[in-house]
N, C-alpha and C positions, 0 to 999 in steps of 0.2 A: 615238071619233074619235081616232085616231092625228094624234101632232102631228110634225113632222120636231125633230131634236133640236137642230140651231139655232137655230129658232123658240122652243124650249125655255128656253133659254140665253139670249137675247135677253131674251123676259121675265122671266128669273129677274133680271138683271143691270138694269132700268128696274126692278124693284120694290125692288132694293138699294140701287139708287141713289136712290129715292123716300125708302125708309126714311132715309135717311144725311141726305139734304137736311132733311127734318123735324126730326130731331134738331137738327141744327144752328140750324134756327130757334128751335125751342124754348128752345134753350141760350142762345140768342144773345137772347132774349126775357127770360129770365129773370134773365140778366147786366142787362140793360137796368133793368128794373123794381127790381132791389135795389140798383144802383145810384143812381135816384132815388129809392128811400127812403130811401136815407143820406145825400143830400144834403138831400131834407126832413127830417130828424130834425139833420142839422147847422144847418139853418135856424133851427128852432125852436130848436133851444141857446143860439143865438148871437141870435135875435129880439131882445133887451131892449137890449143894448148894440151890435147892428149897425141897425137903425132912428133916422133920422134923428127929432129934436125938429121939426125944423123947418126955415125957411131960412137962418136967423141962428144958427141952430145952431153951436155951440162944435167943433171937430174932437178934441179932448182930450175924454173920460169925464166927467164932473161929479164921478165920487170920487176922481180923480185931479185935481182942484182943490185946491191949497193954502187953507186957511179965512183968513181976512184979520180 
């Protein structure tokens, strides 16, 4: 079956442009995802002294207390 050469071009041009669109999610996916493991892994860093005690909780560290 003979295709007109157009017709040719046209699909060539929607499967490049499919290609291209993928990529870019992927990329754009994978940006996504390694960005929220960095921010989980800064979480967890920072877990011990960013978690409140409570509600009466102190706004100053506790080892950043002068001893009396």
């Amino acid at each position: 079956m003979l295709m007109h050469p157009d017709m040719l071009l046209v699909l060539a041009n929607d499967r490049h442009r499919e290609v291209i669109a993928e990529a870019d999610r992927r990329r754009l996916l994978t940006s996504a995802r390694l960005t929220r493991h960095a921010r989980r892994a800064a979480r967890k860093a920072s877990a011990v002294r960013g978690q409140p005690t409570g509600i009466l909780a102190s706004c100053e560290p506790s080892a950043a207390v002068p001893a009396r």
